[in-house]
C-alpha positions in Angstrom: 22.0 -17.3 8.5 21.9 -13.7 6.8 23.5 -10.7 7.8 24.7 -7.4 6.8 27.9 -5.6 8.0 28.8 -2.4 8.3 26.7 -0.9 5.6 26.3 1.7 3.7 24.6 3.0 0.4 24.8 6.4 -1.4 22.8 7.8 -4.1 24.4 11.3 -5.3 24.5 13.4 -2.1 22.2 11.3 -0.3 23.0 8.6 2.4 20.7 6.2 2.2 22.1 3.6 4.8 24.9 4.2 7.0 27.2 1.4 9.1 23.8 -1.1 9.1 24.4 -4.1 10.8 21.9 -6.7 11.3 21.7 -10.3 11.0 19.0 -13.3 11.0 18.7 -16.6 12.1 17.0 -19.5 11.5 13.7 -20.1 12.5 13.0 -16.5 13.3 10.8 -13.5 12.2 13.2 -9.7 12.5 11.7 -7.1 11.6 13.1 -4.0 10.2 11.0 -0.9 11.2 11.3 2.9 10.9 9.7 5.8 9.0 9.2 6.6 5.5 13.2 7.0 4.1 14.8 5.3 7.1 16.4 3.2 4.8 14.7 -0.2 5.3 14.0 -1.4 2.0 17.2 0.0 0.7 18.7 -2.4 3.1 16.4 -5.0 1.9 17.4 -4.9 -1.8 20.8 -5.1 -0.8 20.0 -7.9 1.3 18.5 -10.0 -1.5 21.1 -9.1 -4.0 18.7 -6.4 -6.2 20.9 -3.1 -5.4 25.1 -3.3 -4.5 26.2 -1.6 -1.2 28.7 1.5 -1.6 30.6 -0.1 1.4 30.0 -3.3 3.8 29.8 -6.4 3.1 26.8 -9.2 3.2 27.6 -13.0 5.1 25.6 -16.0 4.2 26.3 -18.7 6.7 29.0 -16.8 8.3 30.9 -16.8 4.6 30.7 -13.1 2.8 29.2 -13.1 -0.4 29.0 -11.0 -3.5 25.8 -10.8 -5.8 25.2 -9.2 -9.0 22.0 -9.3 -9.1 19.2 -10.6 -7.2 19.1 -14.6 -9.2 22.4 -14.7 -7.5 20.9 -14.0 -3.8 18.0 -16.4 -4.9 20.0 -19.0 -6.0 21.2 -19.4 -2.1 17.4 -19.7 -1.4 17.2 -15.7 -0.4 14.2 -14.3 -1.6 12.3 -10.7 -1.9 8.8 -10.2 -2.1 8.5 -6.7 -2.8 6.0 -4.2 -1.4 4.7 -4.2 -5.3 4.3 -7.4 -6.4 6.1 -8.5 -9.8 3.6 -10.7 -10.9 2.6 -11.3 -14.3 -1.2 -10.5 -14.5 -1.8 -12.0 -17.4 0.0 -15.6 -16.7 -1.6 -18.3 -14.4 -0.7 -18.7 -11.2 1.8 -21.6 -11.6 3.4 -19.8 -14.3 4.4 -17.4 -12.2 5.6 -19.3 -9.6 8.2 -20.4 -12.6 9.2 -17.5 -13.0 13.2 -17.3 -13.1 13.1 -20.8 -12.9 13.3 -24.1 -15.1 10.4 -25.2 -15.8 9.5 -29.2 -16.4 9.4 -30.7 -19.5 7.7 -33.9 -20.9 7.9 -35.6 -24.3 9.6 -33.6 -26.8 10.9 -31.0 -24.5 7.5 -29.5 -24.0 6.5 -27.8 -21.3 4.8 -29.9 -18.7 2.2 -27.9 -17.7 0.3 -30.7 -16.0 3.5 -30.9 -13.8 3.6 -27.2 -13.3 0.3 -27.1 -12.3 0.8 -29.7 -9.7 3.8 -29.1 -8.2 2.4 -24.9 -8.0 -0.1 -26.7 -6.3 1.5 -28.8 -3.1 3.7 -25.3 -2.3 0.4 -23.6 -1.9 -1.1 -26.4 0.3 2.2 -26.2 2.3 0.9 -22.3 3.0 -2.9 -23.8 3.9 -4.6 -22.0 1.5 -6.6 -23.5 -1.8 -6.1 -21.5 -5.3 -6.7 -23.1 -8.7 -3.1 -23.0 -10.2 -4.5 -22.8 -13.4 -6.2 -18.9 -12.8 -4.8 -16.4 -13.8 -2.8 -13.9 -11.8 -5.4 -10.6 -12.5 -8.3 -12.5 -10.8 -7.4 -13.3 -7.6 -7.9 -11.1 -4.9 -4.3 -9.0 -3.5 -4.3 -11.5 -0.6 -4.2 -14.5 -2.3 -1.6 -12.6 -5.0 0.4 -12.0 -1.5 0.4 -15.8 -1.1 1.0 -17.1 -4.5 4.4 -14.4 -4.3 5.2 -16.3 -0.8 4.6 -19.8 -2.6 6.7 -18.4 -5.5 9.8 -17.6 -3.2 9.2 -21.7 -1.8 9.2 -22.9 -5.3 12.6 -21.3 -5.1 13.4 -23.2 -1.5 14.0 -20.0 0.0 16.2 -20.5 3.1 15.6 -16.3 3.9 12.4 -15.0 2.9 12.4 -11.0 2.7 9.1 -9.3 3.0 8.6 -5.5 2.1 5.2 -4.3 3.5 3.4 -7.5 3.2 0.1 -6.6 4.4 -0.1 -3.0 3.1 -2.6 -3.9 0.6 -4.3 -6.3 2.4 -7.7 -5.6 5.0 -7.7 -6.7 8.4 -9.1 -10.2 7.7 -6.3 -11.6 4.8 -4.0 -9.9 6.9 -4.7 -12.2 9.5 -4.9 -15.0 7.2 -0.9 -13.9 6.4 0.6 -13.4 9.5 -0.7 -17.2 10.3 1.4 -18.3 7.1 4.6 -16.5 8.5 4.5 -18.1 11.7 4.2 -21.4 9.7 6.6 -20.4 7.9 9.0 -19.8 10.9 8.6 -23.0 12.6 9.6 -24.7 9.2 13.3 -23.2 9.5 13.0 -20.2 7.5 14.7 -16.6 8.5 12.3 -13.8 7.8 13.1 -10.3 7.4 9.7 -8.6 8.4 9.6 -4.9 7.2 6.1 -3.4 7.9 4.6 -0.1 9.0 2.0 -1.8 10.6 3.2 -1.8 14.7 0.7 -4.6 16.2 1.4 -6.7 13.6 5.3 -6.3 15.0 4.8 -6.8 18.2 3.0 -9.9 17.8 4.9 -11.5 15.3 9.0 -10.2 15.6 11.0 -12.2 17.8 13.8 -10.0 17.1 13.0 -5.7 16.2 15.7 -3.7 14.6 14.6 0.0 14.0 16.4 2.5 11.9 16.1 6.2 11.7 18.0 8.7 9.0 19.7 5.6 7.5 21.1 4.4 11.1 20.3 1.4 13.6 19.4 2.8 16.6 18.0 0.0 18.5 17.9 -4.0 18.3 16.4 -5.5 21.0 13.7 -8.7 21.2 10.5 -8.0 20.5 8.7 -8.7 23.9 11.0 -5.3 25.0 8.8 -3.1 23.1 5.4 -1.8 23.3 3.9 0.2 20.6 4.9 4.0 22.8 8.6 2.8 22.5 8.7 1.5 19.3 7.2 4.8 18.1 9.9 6.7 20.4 12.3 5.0 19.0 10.9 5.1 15.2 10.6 8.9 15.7 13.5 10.0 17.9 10.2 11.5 20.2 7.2 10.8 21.5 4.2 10.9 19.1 1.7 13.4 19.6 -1.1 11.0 18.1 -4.8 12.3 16.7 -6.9 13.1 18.8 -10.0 12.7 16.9 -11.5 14.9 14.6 -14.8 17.7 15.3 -16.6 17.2 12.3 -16.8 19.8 10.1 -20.2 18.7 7.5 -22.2 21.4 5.9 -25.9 21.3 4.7 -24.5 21.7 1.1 -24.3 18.1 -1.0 -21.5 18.4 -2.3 -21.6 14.6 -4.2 -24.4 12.4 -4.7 -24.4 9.0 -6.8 -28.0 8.0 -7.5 -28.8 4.5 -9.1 -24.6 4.0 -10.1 -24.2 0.9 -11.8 -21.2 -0.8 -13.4 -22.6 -4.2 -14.8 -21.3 -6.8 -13.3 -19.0 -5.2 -11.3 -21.2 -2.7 -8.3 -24.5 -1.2 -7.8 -26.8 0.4 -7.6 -25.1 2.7 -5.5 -27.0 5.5 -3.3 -24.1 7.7 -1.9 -24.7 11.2 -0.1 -21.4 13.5 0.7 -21.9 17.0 2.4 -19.5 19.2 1.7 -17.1 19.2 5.2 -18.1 15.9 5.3 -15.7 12.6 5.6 -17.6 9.2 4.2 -15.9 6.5 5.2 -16.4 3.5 3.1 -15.3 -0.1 3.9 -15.5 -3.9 2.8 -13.4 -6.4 1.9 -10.7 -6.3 -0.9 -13.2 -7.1 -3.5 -16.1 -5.5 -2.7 -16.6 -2.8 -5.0 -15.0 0.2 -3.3 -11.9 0.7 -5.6 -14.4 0.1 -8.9 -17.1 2.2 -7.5 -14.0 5.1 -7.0 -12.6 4.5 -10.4 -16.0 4.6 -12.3 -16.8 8.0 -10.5 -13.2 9.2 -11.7 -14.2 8.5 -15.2 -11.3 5.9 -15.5 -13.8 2.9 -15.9 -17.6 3.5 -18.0 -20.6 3.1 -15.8 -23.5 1.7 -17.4 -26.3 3.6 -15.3 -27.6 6.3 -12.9 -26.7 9.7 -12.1 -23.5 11.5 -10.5 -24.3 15.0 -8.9 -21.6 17.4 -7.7 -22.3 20.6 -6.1 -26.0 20.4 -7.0 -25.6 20.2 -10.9 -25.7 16.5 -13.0 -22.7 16.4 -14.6 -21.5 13.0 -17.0 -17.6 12.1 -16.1 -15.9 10.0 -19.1 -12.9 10.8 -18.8 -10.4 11.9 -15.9 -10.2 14.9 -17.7 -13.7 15.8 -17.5 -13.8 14.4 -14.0 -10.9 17.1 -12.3 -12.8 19.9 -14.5 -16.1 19.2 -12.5 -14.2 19.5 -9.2 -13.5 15.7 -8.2 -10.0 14.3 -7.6 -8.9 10.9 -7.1 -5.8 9.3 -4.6 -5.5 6.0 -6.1 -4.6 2.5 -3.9 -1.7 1.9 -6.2 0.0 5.1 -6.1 3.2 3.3 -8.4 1.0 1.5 -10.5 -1.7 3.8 -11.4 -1.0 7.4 -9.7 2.8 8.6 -10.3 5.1 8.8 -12.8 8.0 6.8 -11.3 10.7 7.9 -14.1 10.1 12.0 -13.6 10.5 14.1 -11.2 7.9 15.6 -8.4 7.6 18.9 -9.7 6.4 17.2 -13.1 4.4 14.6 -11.4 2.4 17.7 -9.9 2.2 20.2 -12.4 1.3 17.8 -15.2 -2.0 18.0 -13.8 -2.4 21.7 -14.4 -0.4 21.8 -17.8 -2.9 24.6 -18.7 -2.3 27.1 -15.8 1.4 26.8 -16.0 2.0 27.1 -19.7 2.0 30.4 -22.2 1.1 29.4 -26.0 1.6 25.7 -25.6 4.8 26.5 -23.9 4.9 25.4 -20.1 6.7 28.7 -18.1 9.5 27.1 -15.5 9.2 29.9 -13.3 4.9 29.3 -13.0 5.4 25.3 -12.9 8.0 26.4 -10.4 6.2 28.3 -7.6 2.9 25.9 -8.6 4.4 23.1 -7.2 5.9 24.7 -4.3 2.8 26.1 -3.2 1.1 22.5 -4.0 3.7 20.8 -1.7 4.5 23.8 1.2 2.0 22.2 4.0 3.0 18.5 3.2 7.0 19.1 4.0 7.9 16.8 1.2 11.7 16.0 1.5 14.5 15.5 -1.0 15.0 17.2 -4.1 12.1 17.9 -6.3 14.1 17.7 -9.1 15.3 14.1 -8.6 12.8 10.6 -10.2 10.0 10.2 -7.9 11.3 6.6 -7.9 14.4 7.3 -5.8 11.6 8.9 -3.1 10.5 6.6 0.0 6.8 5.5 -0.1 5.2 8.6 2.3 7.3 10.9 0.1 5.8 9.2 -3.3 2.3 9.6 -1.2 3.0 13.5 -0.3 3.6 14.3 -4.0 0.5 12.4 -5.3 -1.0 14.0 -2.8 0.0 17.1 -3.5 -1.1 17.1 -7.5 -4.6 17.0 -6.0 -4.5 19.8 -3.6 -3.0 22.1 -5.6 -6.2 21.2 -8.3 -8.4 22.2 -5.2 -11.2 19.7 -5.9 -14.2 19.8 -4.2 -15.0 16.4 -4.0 -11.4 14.3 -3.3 -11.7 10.2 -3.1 -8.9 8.8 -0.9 -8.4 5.2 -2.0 -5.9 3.7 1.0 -4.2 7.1 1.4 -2.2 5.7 4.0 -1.3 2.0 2.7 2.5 1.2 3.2 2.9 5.0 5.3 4.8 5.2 9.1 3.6 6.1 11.4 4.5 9.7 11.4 3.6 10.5 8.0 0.1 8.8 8.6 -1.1 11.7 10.9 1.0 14.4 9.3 -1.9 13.4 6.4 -4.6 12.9 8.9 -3.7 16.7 9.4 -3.8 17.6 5.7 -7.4 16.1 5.2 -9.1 18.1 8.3 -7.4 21.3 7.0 -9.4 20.1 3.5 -12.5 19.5 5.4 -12.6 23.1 7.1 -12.1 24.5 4.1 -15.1 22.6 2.5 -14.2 19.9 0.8 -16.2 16.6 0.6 -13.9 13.3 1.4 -14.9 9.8 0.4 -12.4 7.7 2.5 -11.7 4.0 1.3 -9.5 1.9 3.9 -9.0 -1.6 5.3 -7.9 -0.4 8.4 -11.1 0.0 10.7 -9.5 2.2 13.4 -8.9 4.8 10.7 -12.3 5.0 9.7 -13.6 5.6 13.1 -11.3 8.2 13.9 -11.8 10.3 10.6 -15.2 9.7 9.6 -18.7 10.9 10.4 -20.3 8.3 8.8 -19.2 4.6 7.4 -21.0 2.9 4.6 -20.2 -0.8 4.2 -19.9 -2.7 0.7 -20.3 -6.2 0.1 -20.0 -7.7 -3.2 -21.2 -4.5 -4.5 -23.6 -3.5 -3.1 -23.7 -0.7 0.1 -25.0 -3.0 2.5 -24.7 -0.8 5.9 -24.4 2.5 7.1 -23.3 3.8 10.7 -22.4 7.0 12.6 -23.0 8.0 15.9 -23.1 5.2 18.4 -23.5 2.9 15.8 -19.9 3.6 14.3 -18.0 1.0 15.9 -15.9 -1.5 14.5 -18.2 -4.7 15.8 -21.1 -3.4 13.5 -18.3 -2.1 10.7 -16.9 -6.0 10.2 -20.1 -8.0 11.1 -21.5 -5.7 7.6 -18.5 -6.3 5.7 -18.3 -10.3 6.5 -22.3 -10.7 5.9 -22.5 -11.5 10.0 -24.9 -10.5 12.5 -22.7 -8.7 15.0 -25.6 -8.8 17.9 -25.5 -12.5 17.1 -22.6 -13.8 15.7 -24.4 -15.4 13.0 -24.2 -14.7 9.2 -26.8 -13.3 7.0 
């Protein structure tokens, strides 16, 4: 149905794809797989019409075709849905499933919004799921954004459906819920292009797995003739040397401590204890609190009562300013969105942070801003030229930098929100590294991630949060990822029931 030949895309002196060929067919989920820079959503935008190859050619039903731009690609029923969503927050969900499309009209050429509404409203029945199509976009959770961007692409009668990192912002449950849809999907007819960092999901759902390395294909094969070892083999051009589980490295000293911390509405109270050396897992549903509770303690959002505590003195955080001047740092979950500057380069997107220890009357020294960043980024072996957008950068390079801003700030409290959402493989425990090195050096972590198995390898304790409120805490023998999902589904996990 889809494929690409022979090719190949070049920005400046880098190589971004080289002699790709792959191709779809109907009825069939192939996923494209590799690490951070491989080239695999380069190849998708090309694909779906968003960026031109500098050489090759794309076929459509065996015919090769030309777009210039990506409302060409869609109008042969190809489709992206991007690892950032493009909805409009502030729209309903039926409007933007119109999106870059006609929309009805009634009497007097108005907009039929009762049509809009309905018709939004059978393409999100076809994916099983029930969202009022008159809600807007910004109060839905990120799964059900996931699905409204699917029904969007259906609206469209997308014959290929692209998918960048579908379930990078999604925990383990939605997830689930998603990989049920593309199966659907697949038995209906439609070609998927499956790009994910996320290797169980692969291997359960690819009938076909093409994996690229350095811009290259270097192995197509079905997916039952790969097991997660090879994959990785392949992904990595060796054999991972995987985590082998961290010693803990706590202190007596409190490092942070929330008492009573309320955002109306929103979370709380909130009890929270970190020792400094200490890594405090926290999980729940997309939802629950966590990414609030992290923002409020950031200064980003106001709380409305208790106290924060950090290194044994109250302090009062209103602003991020104030918040990196009492030692705390903050990796967002939407590192595009809300963490980088995607239009400047790395070395600004670091030092901008630390404008005041780089700069000589209000002037900012190039040679200080210079060795800052360098030193910021020497033990997280960021690649490409530091100089160049931080857009042009794959997604574990846009992570190093961000990354990166923070350590060279050397917090002594650092919230994680997702640090490895949308990361390979590789790149995942190259960061895994980076946060024991923080915690031997004293450093308290408050870890936030949907992906369970992380938590129990890098934490020494877990607190749950459910509707806003911390309603579990393990460690020990007790950190295990029964009692970890029974607290964040409300469910019994000695009984199965729910309380």
């Amino acid at each position: 149905m889809l494929a690409l030949r022979g090719i190949r895309k070049v920005y400046g002196a880098t190589v971004a794809v080289d002699e790709l060929t792959v191709a779809l067919a109907p009825a069939q989920v192939h996923a494209l797989v590799g690490e951070n820079g491989a080239g695999k959503s380069t190849a998708a935008q090309i694909a779906s019409g968003v960026t031109r190859p500098t050489a090759g050619h794309v076929e459509f039903g065996g015919r090769e075709v030309t777009f210039g731009s990506a409302r060409d690609a869609e109008a042969l029923g190809i489709v992206l849905i991007p690892q950032e969503l493009q909805l409009y927050e502030s729209l309903s969900v039926a409007e933007n499933m119109y999106v870059g499309r006609p929309r009805p009209r009634g009497r007097g050429r108005l907009v039929a919004g009762h049509t809009m509404r309905r018709r939004a409203q059978e393409q999100l029945a076809r994916l099983g799921v029930t969202i009022d199509p008159a809600s807007r976009v910004q109060e839905l959770t990120h799964g059900n954004r996931q699905l409204v961007a699917i029904g969007r692409a259906l609206m469209l009668d997308a014959r290929v459906l692209i998918m960048d990192e579908p379930t990078a912002s999604l925990d383990e449950w939605e997830a689930q819920r998603l990989l049920g849809v593309v199966s659907a999907l697949r038995s209906s007819g439609v070609a998927v292009l499956y790009v994910s960092h996320r290797l169980p999901e692969i291997l359960r759902i690819a009938d076909v797995i093409s994996v690229m390395r350095d811009g290259r294909l270097v192995r197509s094969a079905p997916g039952h003739d790969f097991d997660e070892a090879s994959l990785v083999t392949s992904m990595l051009g060796r054999p991972l040397v995987r985590h082998a589980g961290r010693r803990t490295s706590a202190r007596d000293e409190v490092a942070f401590e929330s008492a009573g911390l309320t955002r109306t509405g929103v979370f709380g109270p909130v009890d929270l204890t970190i020792r400094r050396g200490e890594i405090v897992g926290m999980a729940g549903l997309i939802g629950s609190g966590r990414s609030e509770f992290a923002q409020t303690v950031i200064g980003r959002d106001k709380l409305t009562g208790g106290q924060l505590t950090v290194a044994g003195r109250p302090v009062s955080i209103r602003s991020v300013r104030q918040a990196v001047q009492r030692g705390v740092g903050y990796v967002p979950e939407e590192r595009q969105a809300q963490g980088l500057f995607l239009a400047l380069s790395s070395k600004s997107n670091v030092s901008m942070a630390a404008l005041d220890r780089i700069q000589s009357w209000g002037v900012v020294s190039p040679r200080r801003e210079s060795r800052y960043v360098r030193d910021a980024l020497a033990r997280l072996a960021v690649k490409g030229d530091i100089n160049a957008p931080v857009s042009t950068l794959s997604g574990g390079t846009q992570q190093k930098v961000l990354l990166g801003r923070w350590l060279a700030l050397q917090p002594s409290v650092l919230i994680l929100d997702e640090p490895t959402r949308g990361i390979d493989v590789g790149t995942r425990f190259e960061i895994y590294r980076i946060i024991e090195q923080l915690t031997d050096s004293g450093v308290a972590i408050l870890l936030i991630s949907s992906d369970i198995q992380e938590l129990l390898a890098l934490s020494d304790r877990v607190v749950v949060m459910r509707a806003g409120q911390l309603v579990g805490e393990f460690s020990g023998d007790d950190l295990t990822e029964m009692n970890i999902g029974a607290a964040a589904l409300g469910a019994d996990a000695s009984h199965g029931g729910t309380r």
